[in-house]
C-alpha positions as CSV (number, residue, x, y, z in Angstrom):
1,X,254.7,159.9,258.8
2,X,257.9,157.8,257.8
3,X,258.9,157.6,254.2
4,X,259.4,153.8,253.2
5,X,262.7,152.2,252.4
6,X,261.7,152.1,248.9
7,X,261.0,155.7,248.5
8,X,264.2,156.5,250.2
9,X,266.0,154.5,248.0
10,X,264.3,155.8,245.5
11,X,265.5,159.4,246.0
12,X,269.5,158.5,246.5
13,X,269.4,157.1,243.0
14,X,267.9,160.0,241.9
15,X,270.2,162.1,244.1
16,X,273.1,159.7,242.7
17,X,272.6,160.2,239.2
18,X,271.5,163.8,239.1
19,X,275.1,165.0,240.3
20,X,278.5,164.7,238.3
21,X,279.4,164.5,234.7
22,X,280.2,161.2,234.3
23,X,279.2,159.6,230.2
24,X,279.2,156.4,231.2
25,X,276.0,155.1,232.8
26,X,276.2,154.2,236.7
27,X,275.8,150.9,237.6
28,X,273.4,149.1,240.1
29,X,276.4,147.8,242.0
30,X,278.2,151.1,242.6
31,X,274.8,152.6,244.1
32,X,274.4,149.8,246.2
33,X,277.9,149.8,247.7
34,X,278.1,153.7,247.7
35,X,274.9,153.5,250.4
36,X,275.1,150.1,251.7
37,X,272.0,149.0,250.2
38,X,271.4,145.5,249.1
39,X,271.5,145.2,244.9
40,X,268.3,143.6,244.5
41,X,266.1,146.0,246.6
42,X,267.4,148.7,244.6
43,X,266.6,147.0,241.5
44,X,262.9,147.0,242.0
45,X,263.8,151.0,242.7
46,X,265.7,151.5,239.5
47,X,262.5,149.5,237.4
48,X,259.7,151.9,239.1
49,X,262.3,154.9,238.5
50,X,262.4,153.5,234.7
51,X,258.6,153.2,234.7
52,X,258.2,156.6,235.6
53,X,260.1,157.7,232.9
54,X,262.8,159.5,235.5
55,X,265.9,157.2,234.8
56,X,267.2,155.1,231.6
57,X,268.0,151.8,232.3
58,X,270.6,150.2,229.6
59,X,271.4,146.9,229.8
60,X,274.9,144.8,228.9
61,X,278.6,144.5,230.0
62,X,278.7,148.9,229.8
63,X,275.1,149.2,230.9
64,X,273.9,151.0,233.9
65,X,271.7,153.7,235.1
66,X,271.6,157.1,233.6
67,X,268.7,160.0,234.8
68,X,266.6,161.0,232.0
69,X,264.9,164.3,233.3
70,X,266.5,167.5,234.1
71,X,266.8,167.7,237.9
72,X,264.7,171.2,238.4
73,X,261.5,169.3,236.5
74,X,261.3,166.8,239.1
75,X,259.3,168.1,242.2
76,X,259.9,166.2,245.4
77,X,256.6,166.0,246.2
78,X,255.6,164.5,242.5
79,X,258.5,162.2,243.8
80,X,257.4,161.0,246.8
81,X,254.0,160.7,246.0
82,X,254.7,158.5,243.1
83,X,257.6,156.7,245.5
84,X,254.9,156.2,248.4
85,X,252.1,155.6,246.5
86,X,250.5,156.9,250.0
87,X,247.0,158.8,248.9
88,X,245.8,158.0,252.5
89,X,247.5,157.9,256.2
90,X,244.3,155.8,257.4
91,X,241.6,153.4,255.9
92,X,238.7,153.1,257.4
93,X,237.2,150.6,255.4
94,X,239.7,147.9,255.7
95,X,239.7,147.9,259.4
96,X,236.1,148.5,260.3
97,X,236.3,151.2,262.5
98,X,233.3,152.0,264.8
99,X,233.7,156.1,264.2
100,X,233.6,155.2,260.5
101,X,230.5,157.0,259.4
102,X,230.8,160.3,262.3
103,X,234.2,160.6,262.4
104,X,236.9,163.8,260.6
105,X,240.1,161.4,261.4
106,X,241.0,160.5,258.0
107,X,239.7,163.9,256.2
108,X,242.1,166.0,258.8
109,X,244.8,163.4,257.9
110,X,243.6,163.7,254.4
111,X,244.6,167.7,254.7
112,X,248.0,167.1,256.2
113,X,249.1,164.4,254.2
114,X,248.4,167.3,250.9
115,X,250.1,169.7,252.6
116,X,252.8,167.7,253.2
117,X,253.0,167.1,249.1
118,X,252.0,170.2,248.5
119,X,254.9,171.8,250.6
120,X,257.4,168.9,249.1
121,X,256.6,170.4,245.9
122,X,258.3,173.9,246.0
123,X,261.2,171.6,245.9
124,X,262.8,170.2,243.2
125,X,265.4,167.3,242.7
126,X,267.9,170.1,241.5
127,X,267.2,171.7,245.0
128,X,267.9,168.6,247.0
129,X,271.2,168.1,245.2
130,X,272.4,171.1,245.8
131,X,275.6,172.4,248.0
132,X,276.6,171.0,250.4
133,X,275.2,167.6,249.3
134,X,276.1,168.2,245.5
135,X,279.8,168.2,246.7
136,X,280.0,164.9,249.0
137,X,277.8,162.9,245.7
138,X,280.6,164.4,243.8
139,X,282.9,163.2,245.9
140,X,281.2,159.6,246.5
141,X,281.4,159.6,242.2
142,X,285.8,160.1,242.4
143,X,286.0,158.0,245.4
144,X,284.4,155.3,243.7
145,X,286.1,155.6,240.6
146,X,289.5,155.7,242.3
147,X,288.5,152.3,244.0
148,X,287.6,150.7,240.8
């Protein structure tokens, strides 16, 4: 299983915002040149991440992105389910499948795929933006800052 682009995306915003102490709200532009990721792909991120209720999105010349959970109450596994929006590896109904009706393909996937959530889930956003990759987003932040 590979996660999308989307859901990657997704989690270095996260990631982004989640470490540093900056007041001012990080803009768009700053996470897109910081990973190399075009602007308008992670737009559609930052709107699902708003939807979600996981990031504040403030518009205007001093606008930006700010997260508005507490790292350690997001579970990566809540996150990538939500990002993927994946609650099957295989449909046998859209590609008519022979097997369909005798076949334990999609309800062993079925088992992996949960346990892969499942397993996700003893980890939270906190956990994932911790040393050593706490330090280098810090340091992404100053750099940044000092380029401005």
């Amino acid at each position: 299983m590979q996660l999308t682009n989307f859901t990657d995306f997704g989690l270095r915003i996260l990631m982004y915002l989640a470490k540093g102490d900056r007041k001012e709200p990080i803009k768009i532009i700053e996470i897109a040149e910081q990973f190399n990721v075009p602007r308008n792909h992670l737009i559609k991120v930052a709107n699902k991440l708003s939807h979600l209720g996981w990031v504040e999105t403030l518009r205007g010349p001093h606008g930006g992105l700010r997260l508005s959970i507490k790292p350690a109450d997001l579970s990566i596994g809540e996150a990538l389910r939500e990002l993927e929006n994946c609650t099957m590896l295989i449909d046998c109904e859209a590609n008519v499948c022979a097997l369909r009706n005798g076949c334990q393909l999609k309800n062993i996937l079925g088992l992996g795929l949960n346990a892969f959530y499942c397993e996700m889930n003893k980890y939270t956003l906190a956990d994932i933006i911790a040393a050593p990759t706490g330090g280098k987003i810090i340091e992404m932040h100053n750099n940044y800052i000092r380029a401005s």
